[in-house]
py3Dmol code that shows the C-alpha trace and the ligand (Angstrom):
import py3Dmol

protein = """\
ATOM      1  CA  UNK A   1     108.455 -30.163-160.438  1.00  0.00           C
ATOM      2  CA  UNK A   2     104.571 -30.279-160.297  1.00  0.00           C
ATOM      3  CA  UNK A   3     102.964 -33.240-158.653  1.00  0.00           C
ATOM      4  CA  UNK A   4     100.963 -33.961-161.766  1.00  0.00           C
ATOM      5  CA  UNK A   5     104.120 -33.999-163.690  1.00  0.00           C
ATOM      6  CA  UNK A   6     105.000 -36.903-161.896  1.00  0.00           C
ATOM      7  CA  UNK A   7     102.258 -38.915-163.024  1.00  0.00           C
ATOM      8  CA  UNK A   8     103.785 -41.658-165.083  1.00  0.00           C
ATOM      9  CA  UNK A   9     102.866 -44.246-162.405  1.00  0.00           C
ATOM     10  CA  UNK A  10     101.548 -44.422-158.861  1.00  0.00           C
ATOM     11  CA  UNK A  11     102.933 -42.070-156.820  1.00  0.00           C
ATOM     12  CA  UNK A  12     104.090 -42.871-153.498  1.00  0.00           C
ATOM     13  CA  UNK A  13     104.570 -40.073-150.941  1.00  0.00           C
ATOM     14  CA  UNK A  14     105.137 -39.469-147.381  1.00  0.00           C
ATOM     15  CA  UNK A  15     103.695 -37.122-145.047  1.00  0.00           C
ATOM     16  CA  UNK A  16     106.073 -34.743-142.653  1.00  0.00           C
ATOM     17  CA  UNK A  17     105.177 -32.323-139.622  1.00  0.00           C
ATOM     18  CA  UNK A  18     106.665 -29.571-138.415  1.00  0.00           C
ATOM     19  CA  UNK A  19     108.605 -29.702-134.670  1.00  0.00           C
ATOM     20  CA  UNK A  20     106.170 -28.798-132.344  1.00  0.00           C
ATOM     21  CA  UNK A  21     107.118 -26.109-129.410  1.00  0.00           C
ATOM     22  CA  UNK A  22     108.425 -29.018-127.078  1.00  0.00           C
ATOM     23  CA  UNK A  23     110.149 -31.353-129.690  1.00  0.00           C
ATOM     24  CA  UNK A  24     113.956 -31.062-131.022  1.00  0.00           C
ATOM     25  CA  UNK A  25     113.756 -29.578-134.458  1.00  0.00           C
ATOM     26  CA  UNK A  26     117.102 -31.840-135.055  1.00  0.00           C
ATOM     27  CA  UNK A  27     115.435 -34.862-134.216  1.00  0.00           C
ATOM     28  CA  UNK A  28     112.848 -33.750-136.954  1.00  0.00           C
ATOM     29  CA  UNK A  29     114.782 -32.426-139.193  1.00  0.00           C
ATOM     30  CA  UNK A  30     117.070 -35.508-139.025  1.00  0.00           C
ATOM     31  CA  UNK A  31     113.882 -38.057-139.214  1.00  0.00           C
ATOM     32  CA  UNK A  32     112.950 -35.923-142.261  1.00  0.00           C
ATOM     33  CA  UNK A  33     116.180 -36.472-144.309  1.00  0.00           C
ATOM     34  CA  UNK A  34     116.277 -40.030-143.807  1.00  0.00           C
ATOM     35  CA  UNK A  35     112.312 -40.121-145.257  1.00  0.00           C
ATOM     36  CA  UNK A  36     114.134 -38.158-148.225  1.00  0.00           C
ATOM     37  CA  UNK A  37     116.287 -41.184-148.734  1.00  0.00           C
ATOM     38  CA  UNK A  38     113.555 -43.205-149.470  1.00  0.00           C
ATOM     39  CA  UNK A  39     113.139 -41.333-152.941  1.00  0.00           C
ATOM     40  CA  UNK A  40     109.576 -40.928-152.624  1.00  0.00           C
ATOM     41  CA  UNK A  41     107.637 -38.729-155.428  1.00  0.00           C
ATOM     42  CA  UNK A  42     107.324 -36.087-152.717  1.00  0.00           C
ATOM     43  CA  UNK A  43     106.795 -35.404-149.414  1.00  0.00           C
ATOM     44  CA  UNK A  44     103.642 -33.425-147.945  1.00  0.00           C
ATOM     45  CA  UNK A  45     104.302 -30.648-144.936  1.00  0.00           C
ATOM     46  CA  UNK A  46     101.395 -30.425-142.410  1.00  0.00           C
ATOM     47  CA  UNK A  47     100.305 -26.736-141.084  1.00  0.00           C
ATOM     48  CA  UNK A  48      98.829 -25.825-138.111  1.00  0.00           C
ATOM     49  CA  UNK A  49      95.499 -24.590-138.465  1.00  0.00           C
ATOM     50  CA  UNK A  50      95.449 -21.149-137.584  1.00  0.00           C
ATOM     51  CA  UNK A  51      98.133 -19.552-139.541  1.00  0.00           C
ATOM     52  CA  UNK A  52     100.053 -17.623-137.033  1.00  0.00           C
ATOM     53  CA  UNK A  53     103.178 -16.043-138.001  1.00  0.00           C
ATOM     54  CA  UNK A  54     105.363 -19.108-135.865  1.00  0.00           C
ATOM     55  CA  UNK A  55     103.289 -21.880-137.664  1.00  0.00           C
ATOM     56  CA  UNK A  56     103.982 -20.544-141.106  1.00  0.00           C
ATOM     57  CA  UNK A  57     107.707 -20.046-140.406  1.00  0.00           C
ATOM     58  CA  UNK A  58     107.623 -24.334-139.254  1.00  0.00           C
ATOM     59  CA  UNK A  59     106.273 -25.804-142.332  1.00  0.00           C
ATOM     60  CA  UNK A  60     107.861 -23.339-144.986  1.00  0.00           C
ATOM     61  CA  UNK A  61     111.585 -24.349-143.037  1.00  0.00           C
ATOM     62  CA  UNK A  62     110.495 -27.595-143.189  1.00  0.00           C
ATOM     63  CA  UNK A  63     109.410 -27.448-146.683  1.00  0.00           C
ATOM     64  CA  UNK A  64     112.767 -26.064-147.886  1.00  0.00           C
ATOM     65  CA  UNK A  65     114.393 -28.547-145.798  1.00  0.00           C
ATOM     66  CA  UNK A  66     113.031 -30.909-148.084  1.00  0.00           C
ATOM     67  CA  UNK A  67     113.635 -29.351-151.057  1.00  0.00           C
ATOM     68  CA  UNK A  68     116.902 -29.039-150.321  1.00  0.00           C
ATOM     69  CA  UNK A  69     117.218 -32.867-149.901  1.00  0.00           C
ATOM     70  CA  UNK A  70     116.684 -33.531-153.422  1.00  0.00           C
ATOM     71  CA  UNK A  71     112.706 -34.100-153.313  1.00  0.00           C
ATOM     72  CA  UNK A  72     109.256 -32.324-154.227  1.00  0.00           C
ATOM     73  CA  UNK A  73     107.425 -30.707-151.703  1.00  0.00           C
ATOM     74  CA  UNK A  74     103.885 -29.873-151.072  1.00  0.00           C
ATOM     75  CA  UNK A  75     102.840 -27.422-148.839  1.00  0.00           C
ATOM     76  CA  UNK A  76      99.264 -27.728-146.384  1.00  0.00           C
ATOM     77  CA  UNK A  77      97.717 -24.758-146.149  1.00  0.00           C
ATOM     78  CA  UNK A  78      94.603 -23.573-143.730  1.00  0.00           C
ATOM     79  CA  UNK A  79      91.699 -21.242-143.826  1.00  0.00           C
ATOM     80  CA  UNK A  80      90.142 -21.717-139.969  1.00  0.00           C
ATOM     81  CA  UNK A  81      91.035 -18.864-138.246  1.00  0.00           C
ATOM     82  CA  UNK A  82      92.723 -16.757-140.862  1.00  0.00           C
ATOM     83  CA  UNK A  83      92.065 -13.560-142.270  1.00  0.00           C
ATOM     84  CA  UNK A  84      92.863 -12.852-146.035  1.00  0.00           C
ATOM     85  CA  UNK A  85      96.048 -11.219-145.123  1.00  0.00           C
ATOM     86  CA  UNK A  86      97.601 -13.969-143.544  1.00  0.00           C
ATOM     87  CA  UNK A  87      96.669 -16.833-146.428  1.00  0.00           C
ATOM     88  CA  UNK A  88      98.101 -14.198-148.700  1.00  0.00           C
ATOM     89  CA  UNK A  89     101.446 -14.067-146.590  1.00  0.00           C
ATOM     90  CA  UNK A  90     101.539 -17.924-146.292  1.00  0.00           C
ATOM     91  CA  UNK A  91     101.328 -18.012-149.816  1.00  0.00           C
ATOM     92  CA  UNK A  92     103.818 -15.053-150.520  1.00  0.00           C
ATOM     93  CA  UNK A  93     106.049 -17.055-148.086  1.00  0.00           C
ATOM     94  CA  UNK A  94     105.630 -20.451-150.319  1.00  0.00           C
ATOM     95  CA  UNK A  95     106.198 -18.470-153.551  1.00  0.00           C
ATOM     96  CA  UNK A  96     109.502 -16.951-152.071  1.00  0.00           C
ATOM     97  CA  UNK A  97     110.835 -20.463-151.439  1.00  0.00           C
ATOM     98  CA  UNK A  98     110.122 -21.735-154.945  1.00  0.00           C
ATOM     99  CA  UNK A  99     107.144 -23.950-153.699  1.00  0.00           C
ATOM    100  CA  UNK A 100     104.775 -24.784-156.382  1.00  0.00           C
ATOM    101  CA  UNK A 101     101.934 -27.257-154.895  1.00  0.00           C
ATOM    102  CA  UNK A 102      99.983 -26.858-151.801  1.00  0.00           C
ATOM    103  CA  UNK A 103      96.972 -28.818-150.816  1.00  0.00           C
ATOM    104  CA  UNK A 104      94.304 -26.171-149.659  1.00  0.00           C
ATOM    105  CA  UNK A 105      92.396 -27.047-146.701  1.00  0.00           C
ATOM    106  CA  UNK A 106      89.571 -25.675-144.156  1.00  0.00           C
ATOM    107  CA  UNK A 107      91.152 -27.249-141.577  1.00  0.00           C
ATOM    108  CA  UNK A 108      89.823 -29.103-138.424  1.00  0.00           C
ATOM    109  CA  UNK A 109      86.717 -27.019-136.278  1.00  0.00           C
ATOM    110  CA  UNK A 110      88.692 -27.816-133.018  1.00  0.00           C
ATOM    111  CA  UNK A 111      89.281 -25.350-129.852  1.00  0.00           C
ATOM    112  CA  UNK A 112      86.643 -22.739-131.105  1.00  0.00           C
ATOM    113  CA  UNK A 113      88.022 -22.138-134.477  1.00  0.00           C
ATOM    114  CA  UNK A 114      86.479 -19.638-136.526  1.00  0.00           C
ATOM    115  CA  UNK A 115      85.699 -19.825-140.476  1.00  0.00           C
ATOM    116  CA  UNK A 116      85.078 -16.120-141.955  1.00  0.00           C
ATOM    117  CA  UNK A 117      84.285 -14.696-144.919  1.00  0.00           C
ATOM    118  CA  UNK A 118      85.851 -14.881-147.498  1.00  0.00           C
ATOM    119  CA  UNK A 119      87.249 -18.301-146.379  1.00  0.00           C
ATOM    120  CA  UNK A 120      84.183 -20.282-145.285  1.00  0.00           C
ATOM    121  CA  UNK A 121      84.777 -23.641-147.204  1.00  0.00           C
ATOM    122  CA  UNK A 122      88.426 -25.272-148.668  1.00  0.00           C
ATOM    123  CA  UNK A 123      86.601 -24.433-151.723  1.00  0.00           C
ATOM    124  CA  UNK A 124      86.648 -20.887-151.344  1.00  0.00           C
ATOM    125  CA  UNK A 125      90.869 -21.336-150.570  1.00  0.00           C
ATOM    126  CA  UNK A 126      90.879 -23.373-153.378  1.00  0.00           C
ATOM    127  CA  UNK A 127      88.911 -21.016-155.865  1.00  0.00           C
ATOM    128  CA  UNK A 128      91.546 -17.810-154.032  1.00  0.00           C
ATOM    129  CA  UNK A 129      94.556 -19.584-154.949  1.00  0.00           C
ATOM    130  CA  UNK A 130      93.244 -20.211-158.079  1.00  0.00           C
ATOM    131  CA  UNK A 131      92.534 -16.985-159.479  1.00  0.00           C
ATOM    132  CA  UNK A 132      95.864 -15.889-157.316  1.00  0.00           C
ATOM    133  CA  UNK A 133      97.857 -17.984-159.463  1.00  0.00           C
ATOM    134  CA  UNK A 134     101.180 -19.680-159.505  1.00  0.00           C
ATOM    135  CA  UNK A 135     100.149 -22.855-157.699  1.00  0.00           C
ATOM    136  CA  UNK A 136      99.384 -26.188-158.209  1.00  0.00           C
ATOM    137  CA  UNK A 137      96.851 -27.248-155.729  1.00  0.00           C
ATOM    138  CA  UNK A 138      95.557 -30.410-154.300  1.00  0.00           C
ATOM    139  CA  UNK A 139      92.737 -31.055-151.817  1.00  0.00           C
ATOM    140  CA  UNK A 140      91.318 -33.630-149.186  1.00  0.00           C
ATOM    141  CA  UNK A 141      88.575 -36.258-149.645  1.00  0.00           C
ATOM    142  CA  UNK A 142      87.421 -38.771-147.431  1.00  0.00           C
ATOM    143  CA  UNK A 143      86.645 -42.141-147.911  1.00  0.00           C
ATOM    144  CA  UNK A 144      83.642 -42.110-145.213  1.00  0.00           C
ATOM    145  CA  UNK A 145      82.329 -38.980-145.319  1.00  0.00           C
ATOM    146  CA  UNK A 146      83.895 -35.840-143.527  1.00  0.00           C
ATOM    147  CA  UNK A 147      82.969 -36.275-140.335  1.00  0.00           C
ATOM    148  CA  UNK A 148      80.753 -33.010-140.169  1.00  0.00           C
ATOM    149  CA  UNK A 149      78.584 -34.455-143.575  1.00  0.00           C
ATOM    150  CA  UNK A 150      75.240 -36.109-143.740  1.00  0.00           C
ATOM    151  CA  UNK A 151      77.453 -39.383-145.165  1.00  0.00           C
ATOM    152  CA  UNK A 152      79.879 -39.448-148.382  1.00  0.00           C
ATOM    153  CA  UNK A 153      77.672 -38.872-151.562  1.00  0.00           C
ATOM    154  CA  UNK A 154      76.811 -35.882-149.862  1.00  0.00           C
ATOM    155  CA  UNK A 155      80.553 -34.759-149.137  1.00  0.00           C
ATOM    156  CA  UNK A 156      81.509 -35.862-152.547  1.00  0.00           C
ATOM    157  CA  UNK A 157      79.031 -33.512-154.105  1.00  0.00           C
ATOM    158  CA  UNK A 158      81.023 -30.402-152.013  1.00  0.00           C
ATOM    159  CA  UNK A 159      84.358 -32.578-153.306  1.00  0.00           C
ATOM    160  CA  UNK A 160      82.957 -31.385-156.977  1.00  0.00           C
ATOM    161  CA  UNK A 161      82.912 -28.036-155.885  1.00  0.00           C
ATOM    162  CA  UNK A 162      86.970 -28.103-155.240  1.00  0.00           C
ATOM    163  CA  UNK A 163      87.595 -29.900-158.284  1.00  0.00           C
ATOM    164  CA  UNK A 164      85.319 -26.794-159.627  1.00  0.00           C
ATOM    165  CA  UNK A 165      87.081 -24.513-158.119  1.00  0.00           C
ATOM    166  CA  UNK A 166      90.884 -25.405-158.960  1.00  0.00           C
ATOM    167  CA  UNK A 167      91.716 -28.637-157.451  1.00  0.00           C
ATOM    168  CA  UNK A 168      93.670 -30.527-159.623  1.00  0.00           C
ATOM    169  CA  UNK A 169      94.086 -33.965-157.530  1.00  0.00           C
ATOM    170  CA  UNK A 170      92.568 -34.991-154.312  1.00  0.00           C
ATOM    171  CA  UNK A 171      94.689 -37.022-151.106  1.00  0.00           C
ATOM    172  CA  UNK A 172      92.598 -38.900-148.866  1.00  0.00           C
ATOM    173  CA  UNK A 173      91.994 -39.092-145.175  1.00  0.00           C
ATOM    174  CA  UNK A 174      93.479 -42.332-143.452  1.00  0.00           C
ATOM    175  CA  UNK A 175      91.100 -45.534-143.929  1.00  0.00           C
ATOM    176  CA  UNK A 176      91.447 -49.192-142.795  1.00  0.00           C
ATOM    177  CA  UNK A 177      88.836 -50.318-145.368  1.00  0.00           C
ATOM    178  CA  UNK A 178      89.702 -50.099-148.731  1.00  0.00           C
ATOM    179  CA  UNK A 179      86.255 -50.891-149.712  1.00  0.00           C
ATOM    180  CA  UNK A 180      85.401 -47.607-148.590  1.00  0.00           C
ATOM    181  CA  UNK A 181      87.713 -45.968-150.752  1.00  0.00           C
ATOM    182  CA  UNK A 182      86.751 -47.732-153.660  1.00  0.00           C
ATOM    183  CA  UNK A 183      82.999 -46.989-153.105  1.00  0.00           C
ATOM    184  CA  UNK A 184      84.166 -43.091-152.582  1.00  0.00           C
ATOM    185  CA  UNK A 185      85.949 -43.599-156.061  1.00  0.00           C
ATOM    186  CA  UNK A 186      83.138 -44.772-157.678  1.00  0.00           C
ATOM    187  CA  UNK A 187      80.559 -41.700-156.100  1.00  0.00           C
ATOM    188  CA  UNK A 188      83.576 -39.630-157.554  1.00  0.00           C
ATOM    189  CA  UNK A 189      83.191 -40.760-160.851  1.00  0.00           C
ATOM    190  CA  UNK A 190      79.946 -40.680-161.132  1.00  0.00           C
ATOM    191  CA  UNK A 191      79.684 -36.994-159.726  1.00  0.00           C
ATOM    192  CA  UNK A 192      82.383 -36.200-162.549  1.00  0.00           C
ATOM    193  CA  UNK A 193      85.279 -35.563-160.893  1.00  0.00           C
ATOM    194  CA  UNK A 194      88.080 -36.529-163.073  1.00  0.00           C
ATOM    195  CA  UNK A 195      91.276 -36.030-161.238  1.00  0.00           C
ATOM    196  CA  UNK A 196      93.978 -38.138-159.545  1.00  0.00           C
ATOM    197  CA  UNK A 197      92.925 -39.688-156.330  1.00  0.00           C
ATOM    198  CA  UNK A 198      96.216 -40.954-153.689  1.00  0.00           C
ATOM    199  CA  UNK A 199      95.215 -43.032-151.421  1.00  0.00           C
ATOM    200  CA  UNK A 200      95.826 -42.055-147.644  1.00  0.00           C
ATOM    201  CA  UNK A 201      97.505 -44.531-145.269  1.00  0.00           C
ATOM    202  CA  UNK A 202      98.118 -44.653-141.793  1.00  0.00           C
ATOM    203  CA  UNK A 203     100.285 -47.347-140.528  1.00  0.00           C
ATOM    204  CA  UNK A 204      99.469 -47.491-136.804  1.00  0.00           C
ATOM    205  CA  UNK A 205     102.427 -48.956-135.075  1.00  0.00           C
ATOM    206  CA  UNK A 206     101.338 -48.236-131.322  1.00  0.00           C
ATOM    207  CA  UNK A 207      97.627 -48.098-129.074  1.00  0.00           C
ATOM    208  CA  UNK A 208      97.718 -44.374-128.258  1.00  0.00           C
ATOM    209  CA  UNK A 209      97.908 -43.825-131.934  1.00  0.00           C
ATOM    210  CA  UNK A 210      94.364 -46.200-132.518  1.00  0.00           C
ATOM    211  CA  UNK A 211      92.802 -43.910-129.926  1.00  0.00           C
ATOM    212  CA  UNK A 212      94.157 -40.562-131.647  1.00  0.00           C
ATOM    213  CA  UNK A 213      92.801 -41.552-134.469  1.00  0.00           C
ATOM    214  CA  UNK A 214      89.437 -42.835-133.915  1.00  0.00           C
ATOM    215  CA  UNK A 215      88.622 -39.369-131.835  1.00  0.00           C
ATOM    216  CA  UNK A 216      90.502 -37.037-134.220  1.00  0.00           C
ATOM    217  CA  UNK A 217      88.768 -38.183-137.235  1.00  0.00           C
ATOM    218  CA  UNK A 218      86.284 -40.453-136.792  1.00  0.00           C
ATOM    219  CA  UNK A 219      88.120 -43.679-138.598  1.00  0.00           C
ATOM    220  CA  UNK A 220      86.040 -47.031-138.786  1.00  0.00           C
ATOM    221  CA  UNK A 221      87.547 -49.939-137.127  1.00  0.00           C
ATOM    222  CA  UNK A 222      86.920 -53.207-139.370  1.00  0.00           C
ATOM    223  CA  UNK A 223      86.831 -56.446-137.182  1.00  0.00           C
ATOM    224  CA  UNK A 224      89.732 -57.380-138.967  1.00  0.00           C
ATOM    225  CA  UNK A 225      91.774 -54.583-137.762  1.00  0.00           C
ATOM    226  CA  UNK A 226      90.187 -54.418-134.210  1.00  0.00           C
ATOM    227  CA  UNK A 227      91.548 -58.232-134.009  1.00  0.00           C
ATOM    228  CA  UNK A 228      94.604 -57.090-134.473  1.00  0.00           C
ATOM    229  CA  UNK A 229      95.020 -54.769-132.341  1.00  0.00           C
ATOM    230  CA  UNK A 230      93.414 -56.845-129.742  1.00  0.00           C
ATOM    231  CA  UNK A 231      95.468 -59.888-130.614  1.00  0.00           C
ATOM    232  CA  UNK A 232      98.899 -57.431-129.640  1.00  0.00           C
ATOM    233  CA  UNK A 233      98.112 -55.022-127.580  1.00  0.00           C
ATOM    234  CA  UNK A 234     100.781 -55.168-124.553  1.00  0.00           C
ATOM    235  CA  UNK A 235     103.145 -56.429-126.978  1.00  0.00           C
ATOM    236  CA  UNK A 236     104.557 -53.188-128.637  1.00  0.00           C
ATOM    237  CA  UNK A 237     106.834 -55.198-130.892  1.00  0.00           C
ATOM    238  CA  UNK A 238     104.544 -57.348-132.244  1.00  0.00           C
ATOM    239  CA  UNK A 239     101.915 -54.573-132.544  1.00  0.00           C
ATOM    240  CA  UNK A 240     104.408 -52.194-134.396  1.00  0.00           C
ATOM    241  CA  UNK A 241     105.144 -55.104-136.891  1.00  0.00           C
ATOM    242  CA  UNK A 242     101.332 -55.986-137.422  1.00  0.00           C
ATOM    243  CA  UNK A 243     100.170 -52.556-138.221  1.00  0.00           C
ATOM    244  CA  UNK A 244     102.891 -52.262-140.876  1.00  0.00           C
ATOM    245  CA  UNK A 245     102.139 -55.117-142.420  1.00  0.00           C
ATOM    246  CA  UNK A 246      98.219 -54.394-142.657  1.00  0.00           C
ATOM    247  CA  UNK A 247      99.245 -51.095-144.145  1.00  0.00           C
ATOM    248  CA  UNK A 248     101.040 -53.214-146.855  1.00  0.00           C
ATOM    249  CA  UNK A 249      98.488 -55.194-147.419  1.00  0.00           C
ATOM    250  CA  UNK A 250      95.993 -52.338-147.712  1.00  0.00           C
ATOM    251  CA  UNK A 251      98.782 -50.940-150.124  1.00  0.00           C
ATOM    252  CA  UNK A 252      99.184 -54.004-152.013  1.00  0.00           C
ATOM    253  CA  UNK A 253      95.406 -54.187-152.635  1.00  0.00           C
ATOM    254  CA  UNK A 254      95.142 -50.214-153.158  1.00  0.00           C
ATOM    255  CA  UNK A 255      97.963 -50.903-155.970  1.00  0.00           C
ATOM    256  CA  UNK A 256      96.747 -54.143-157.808  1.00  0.00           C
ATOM    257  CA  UNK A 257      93.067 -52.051-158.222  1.00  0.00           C
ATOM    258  CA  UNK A 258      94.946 -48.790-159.910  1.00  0.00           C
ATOM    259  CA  UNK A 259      94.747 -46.332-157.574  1.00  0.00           C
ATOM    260  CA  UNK A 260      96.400 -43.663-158.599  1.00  0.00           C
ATOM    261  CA  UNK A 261      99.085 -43.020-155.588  1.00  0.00           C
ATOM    262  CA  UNK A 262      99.792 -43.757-152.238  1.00  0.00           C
ATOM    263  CA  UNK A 263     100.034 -41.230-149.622  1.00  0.00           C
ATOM    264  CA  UNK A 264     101.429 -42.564-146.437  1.00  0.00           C
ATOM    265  CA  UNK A 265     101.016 -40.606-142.840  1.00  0.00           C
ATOM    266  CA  UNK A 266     104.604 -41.587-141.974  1.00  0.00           C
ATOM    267  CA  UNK A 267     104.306 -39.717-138.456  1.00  0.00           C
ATOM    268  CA  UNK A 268     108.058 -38.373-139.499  1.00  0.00           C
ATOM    269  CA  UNK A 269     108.779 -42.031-138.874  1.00  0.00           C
ATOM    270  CA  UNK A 270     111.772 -42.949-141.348  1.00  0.00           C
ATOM    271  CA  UNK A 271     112.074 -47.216-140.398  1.00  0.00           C
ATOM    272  CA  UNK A 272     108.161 -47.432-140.829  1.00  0.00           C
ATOM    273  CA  UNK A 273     108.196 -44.936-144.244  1.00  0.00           C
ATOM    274  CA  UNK A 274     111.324 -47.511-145.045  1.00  0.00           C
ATOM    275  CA  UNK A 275     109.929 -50.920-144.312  1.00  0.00           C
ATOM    276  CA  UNK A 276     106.601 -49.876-146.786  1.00  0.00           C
ATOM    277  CA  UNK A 277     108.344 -48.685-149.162  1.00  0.00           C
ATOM    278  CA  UNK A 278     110.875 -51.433-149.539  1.00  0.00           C
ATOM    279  CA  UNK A 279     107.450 -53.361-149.147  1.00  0.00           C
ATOM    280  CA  UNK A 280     105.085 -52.297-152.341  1.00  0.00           C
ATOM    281  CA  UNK A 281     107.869 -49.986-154.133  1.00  0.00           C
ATOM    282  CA  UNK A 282     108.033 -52.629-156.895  1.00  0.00           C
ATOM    283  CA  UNK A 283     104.611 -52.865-157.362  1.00  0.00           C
ATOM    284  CA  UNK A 284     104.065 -48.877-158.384  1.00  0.00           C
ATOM    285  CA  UNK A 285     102.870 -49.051-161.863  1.00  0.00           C
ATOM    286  CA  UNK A 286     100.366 -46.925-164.621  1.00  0.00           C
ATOM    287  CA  UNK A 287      97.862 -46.214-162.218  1.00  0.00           C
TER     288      UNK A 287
END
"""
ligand_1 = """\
53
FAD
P 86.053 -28.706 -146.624
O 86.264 -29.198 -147.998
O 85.651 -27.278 -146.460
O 84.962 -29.660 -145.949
C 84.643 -29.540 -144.570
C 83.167 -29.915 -144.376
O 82.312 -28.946 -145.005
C 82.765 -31.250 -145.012
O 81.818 -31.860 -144.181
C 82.155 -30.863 -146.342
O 81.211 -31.831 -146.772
C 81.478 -29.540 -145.990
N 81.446 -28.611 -147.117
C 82.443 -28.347 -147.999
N 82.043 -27.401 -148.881
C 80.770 -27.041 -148.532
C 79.819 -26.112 -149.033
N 80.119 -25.344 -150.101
N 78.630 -26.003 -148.401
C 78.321 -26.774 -147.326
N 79.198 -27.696 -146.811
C 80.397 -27.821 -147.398
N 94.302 -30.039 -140.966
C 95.190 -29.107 -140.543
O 94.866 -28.288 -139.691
N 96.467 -29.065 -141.044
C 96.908 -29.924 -141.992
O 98.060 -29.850 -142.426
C 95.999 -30.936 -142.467
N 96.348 -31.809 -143.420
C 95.429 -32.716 -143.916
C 95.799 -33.561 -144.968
C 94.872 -34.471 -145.509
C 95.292 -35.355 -146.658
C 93.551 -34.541 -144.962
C 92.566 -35.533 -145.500
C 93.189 -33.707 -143.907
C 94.107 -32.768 -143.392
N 93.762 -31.892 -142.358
C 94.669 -30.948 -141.907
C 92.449 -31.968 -141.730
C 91.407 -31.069 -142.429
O 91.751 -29.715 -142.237
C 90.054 -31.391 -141.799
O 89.621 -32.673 -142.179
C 88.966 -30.346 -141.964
O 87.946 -30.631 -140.997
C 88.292 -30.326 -143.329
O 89.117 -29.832 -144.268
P 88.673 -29.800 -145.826
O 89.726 -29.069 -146.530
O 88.326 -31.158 -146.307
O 87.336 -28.910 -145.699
"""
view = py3Dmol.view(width=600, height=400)
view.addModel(protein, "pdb")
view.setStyle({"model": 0}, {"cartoon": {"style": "trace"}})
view.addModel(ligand_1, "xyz")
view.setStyle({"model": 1}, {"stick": {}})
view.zoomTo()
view.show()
């Protein structure tokens, strides 16, 4: 079913990867099926940026994996570093397996990756798919500003564009201030941009993560957090429990102020995806 079908309340979803050359597909695969438990409104399939016949085979199993567990998928798809021909064949591949949603993205600049005509923008993915047909797509926005912007009004005005150009609901990048979400919101609604907005969490349940996060995309680190992790770092127990519980209470906030879904970066982690959702699953109401 279409994620905007499932509008009636919040959504809640989880985020999945695809095993990685070095890591037991079981594992995954297993960690993947207990998420599916959970019952969430669907789970999300990350892609890796380049779209190389191996990394489109990983998150299409994976998506069909999931579908065959009983719960929506949506599909990431790239444009860095691929040529017409091989968005078309991603797609082709989705549309084989029944998939119906995909969240379009540029993907991430990193290790000399190349952006070509026609695909210089998500926008331009976005607008292909579009006029392609047969897909209902989502896109990315980002509470601070995508790191390569002059700030956020001015990424929220290329936002509009995706909206423009087929978009018809945005997920967010991870934040540990909501107040920058709401202000995002608010630039959003004032630009004119209409559609559903999830709201992207990361529950960070170790260090390494804090540091993976901060250089892969540039997250802000309010005192309030920082003291955290300061407070239990060298403690991995107690750090694991903290950083679920300030994702709840990001949640619980996110929730009580309408937002219209929450998208958690499980990290194919089914006991964290479990202890949230057990956490705020009462709480999901009309957005
Ligand atoms: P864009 O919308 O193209 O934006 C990129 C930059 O270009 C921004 O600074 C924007 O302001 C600017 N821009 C946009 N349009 C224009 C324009 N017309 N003219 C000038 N500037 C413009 N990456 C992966 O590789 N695989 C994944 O599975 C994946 N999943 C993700 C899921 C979510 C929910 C999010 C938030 C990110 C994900 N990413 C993933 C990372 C994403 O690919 C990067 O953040 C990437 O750098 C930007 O992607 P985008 O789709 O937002 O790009």
């Amino acid at each position: 079913m279409p994620i905007n079908e499932l509008r009636k309340r919040q959504l809640f979803s989880l985020e999945a990867f695809p095993p990685k050359k070095e890591q037991s597909a079981k594992s995954i695969y297993e960690a993947v099926s207990k998420m599916a438990r959970l019952h969430p409104d669907y789970i999300s399939v990350t892609y890796g940026a380049g779209g190389s016949d191996i990394q489109q085979q990983v998150t299409v199993d994976l998506v069909k994996h999931i579908q065959n567990c009983g719960v929506a998928p949506l599909a990431h798809i790239t444009c860095i570093n691929s040529s017409l021909e091989q968005v078309d064949r991603m797609l082709d591949r989705l549309e084989e397996a029944g998939v119906r949603s995909v969240l379009a993205l540029r993907g991430d600049k990193v290790e000399g990756g190349v952006l070509e005509p026609p695909f210089l923008h998500a926008s331009d993915l976005i607008a292909h798919i579009a006029q392609r047909g047969g897909f209902e797509i989502l896109a990315a926005c980002y509470p601070e500003g995508h790191p390569d912007s002059d700030g956020v009004e001015d990424d929220v005005t290329y936002l509009k564009k995706k909206v423009d150009a087929g978009a018809s609901g945005l997920i967010s990048q991870l934040f540990f201030d909501n107040a920058d979400f709401y202000r995002m919101r608010e630039l959003c609604a004032r630009e004119g941009i209409r559609v559903p907005i999830e709201a992207g969490i990361m529950p960070v349940v170790n260090a390494a993560q804090v540091q993976r996060m901060v250089s892969l995309c540039g997250a802000k680190l309010p005192p309030k957090f920082s003291k955290m992790i300061a407070r239990y770092d060298g403690n991995p127990q107690a750090l694991y429990d903290a950083g679920i519980n300030y994702a709840i209470d990001q949640i619980t906030d996110l929730l009580a102020s309408g937002v219209d879904g929450i998208h958690v970066y499980a990290m194919n982690n089914p006991d964290v995806a479990g202890r949230i959702f057990d956490a705020v699953h009462n709480l999901l109401m009309t957005a």
